[in-house]
N, C-alpha and C positions, 0 to 999 in steps of 0.2 A: 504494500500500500504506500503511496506516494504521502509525504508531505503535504497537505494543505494550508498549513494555519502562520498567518501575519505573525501572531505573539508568540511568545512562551510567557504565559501566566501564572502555570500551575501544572501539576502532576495529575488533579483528581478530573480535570476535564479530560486529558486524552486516552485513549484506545489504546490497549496492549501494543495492537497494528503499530501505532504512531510513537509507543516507546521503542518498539524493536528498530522503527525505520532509524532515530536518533542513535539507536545503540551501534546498528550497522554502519551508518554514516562516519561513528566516528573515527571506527574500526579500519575505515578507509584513510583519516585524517590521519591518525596515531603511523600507519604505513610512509606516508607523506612524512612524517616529525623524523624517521628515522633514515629520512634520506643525505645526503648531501648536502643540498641545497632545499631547506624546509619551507621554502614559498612558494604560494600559490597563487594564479589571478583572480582569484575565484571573485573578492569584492573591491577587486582595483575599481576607482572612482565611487566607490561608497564612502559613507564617515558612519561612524561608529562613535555616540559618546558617551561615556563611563559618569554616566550621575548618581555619586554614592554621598547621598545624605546621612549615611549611619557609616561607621570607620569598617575597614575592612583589607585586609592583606594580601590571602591567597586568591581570595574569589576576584577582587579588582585587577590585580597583576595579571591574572588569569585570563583574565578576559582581555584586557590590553594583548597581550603577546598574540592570544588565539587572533586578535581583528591583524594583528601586524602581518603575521603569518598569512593571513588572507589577502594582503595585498591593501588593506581598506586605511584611511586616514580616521585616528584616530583623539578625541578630545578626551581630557582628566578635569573632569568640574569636581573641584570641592567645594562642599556648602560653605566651608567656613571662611574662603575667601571669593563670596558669590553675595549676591544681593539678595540670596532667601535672607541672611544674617540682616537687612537692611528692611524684612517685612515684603518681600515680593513674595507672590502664593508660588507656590508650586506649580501651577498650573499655568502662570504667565512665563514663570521660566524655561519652561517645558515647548511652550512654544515659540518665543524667543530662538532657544536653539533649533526649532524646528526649520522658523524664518529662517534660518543659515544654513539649511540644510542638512541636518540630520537623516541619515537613513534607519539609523538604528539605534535608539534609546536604553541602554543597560543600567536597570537604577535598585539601587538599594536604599530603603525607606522603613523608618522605625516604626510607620503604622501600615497594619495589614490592611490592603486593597488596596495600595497608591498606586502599582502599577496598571492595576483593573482599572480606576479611575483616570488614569492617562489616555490609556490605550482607548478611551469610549470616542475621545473627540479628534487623537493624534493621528495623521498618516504616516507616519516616522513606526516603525515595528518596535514593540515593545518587549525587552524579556524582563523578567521579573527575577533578580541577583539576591531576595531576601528582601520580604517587607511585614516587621515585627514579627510575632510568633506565629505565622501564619504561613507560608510556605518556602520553599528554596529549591525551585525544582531543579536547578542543573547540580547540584550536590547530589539529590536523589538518582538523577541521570548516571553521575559519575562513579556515584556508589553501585548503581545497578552494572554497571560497566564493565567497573573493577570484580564486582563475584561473578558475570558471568566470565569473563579472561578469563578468572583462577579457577573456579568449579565447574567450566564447563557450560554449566545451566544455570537456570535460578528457579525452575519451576520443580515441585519438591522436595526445597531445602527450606531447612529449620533457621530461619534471621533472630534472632533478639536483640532488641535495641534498649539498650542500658543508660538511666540516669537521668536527667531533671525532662521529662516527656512533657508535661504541661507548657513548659513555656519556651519547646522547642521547635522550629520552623522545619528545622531537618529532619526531626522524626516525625511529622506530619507528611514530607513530601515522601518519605521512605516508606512510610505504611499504604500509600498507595499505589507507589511505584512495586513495591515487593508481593501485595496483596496482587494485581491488576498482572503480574506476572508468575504468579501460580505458586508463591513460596509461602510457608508457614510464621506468620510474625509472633511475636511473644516480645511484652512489653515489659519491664522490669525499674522499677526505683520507688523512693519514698512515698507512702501513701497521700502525703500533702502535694507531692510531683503528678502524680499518676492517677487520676479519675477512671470510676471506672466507664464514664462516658468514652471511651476509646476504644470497648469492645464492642463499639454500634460500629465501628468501621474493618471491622472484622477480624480483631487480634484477641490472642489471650493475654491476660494481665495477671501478672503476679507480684508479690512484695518480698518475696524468696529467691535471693540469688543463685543459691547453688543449684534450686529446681530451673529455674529461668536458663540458666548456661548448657544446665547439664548433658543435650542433646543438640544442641546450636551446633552447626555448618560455619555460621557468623553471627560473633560476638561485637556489634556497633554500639562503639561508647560514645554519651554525649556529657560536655561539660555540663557543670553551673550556668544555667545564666542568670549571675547574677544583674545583671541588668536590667533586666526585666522584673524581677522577683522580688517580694517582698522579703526583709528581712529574716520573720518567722515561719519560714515553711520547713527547716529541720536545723536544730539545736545548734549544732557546730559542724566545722568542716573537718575534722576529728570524726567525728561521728559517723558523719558521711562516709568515708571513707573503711571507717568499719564496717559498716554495714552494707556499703552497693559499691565500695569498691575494687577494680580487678586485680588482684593480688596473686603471687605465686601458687601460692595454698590453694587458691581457686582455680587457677587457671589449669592447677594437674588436676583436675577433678574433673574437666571438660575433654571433649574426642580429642586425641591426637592431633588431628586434620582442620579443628578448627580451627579459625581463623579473627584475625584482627582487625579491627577500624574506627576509625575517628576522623570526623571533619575538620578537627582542630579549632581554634588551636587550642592545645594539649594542655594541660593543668598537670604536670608529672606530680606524681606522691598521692593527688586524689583520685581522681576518676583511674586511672593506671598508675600500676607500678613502670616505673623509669626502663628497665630493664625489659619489661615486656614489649612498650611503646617503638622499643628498638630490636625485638627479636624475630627473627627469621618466620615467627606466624602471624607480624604484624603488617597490614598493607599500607599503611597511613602514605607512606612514601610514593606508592605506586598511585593512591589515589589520585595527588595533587599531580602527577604524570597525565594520570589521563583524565583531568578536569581539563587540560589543556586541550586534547582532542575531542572533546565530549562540546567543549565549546565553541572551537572551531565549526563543528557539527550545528548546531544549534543557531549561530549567528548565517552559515550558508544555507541553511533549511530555510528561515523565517523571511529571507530576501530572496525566493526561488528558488532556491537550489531541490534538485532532485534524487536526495536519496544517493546510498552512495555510489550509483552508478554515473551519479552525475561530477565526480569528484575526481578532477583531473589527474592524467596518469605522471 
């Protein structure tokens, strides 16, 4: 199935079809990153620009290199040296840049649905890099990515996703992406993290680590965010850590074969032990590899591009 859709918004609107076609795509890309000469014309004469109102490292970087790599010109607006700080809406900025031509809008936004509400009025293609707790689908993409490489498939593997769930973007876009591709999800962290309103969207949920690991394929840890969070949703980070998390002691208590993951960035001593974060069944590394191609994918779908037969040899 072909690509159709201007945006990337979200995970929970698209078809298994439309995640495979992104997964395939990038499979082409990543081939591309390992050549020679890593550039492609694919969006010579496009601009691409990077509006990250909320801070951001791997995923803005990310995206920059993937647009470079594509051939496209590329803008870096920071808010905090931009006229929102001066009271301009978002939405006059938005087209502002649009007026100079943007082809493609990349934005990170602390409130969920700013990219939806962009995209209603913008002809500039919108992807959605994270806005508040509410989705992050090229993580979800990249993480789906990443296990199908290493395991092959992803449909009949055991996923659990470990640690503050309520106010995380990435475990929302991951529960749909891993559900919508036939894998078993299993939710796990503090009961002031974890509602059990998360098993209408078809995961199991438990408050018990060692049953939550114990058969997992893939163990996907997510920090704190503390950003978000109110102070009193669990005692100490001490605590935390005792209890949800991923320790040696735990981690031989899980298959052999399973495997690691983290969006980053990493909090070493809570959420993972230091040693783990860097051992041979952790992918953390591999993922930010192929966010690279996952986004290249992603920025040539939303502007025409056809799948990845259409991805220059």
């Amino acid at each position: 199935m072909a690509w159709a859709r201007k945006h990337l918004l979200d995970i929970q609107s698209l078809s298994a079809e439309e995640i495979l076609t992104v997964l395939d795509t990038a499979r082409a890309f990543k081939a591309v990153g390992e050549r020679a000469i890593k550039k492609v014309p694919a969006l010579r004469g496009k601009t691409v620009v990077n509006l990250f109102v909320e801070p951001s490292t791997r995923t803005r970087i990310s995206f920059e290199l993937a647009a470079q790599r594509l051939t496209a010109d590329v803008i870096n607006f920071s808010a905090e040296a931009s006229s929102l700080k001066k009271g301009e809406t978002l939405k006059d900025t938005a087209r502002n840049l649009e007026a100079l031509n943007a082809d493609i809008i990349v934005m990170r936004h602390s409130a969920s649905g700013a990219p939806h509400f962009l995209a209603r009025f913008l002809d500039a293609s919108m992807i959605n890099a994270g806005d508040g707790a509410h989705e992050h689908p090229t993580q979800a993409l990249l993480d789906a990515f990443t296990i199908r490489e290493k395991k092959g498939k992803i449909e009949g593997l055991n996923v659990t996703i470990l640690g503050d769930i309520l106010y995380s973007r990435v475990a929302r876009s991951n529960i749909w992406a891993m559900t919508k591709l036939g894998a078993r999800v299993t939710l796990c962290g503090p009961s002031t993290l974890l509602p059990r309103m998360f098993e209408q969207m078809g995961c199991r949920v438990t408050y018990n680590v060692d049953e939550a690991i114990a058969d997992a394929d893939i163990i996907n840890l997510l920090r704190i965010q503390h950003e978000r969070q109110r102070k009193t949703m669990f005692p100490s980070i001490g605590e935390y850590t005792g209890l949800f998390g991923l320790t040696q002691a735990r981690l031989a208590r899980t298959k052999p074969e399973a495997l690691i993951m983290h969006p980053g960035p990493i909090n070493r001593g809570v959420e993972i032990d230091s040693d783990i974060a860097d051992s041979k069944r952790s992918l953390i590394i591999d993922q930010v590899t192929n966010g690279l191609a996952v986004r290249m994918a992603v920025l040539f779908l939303v502007t025409g591009g056809q799948g990845p037969q259409g991805v220059a040899a």
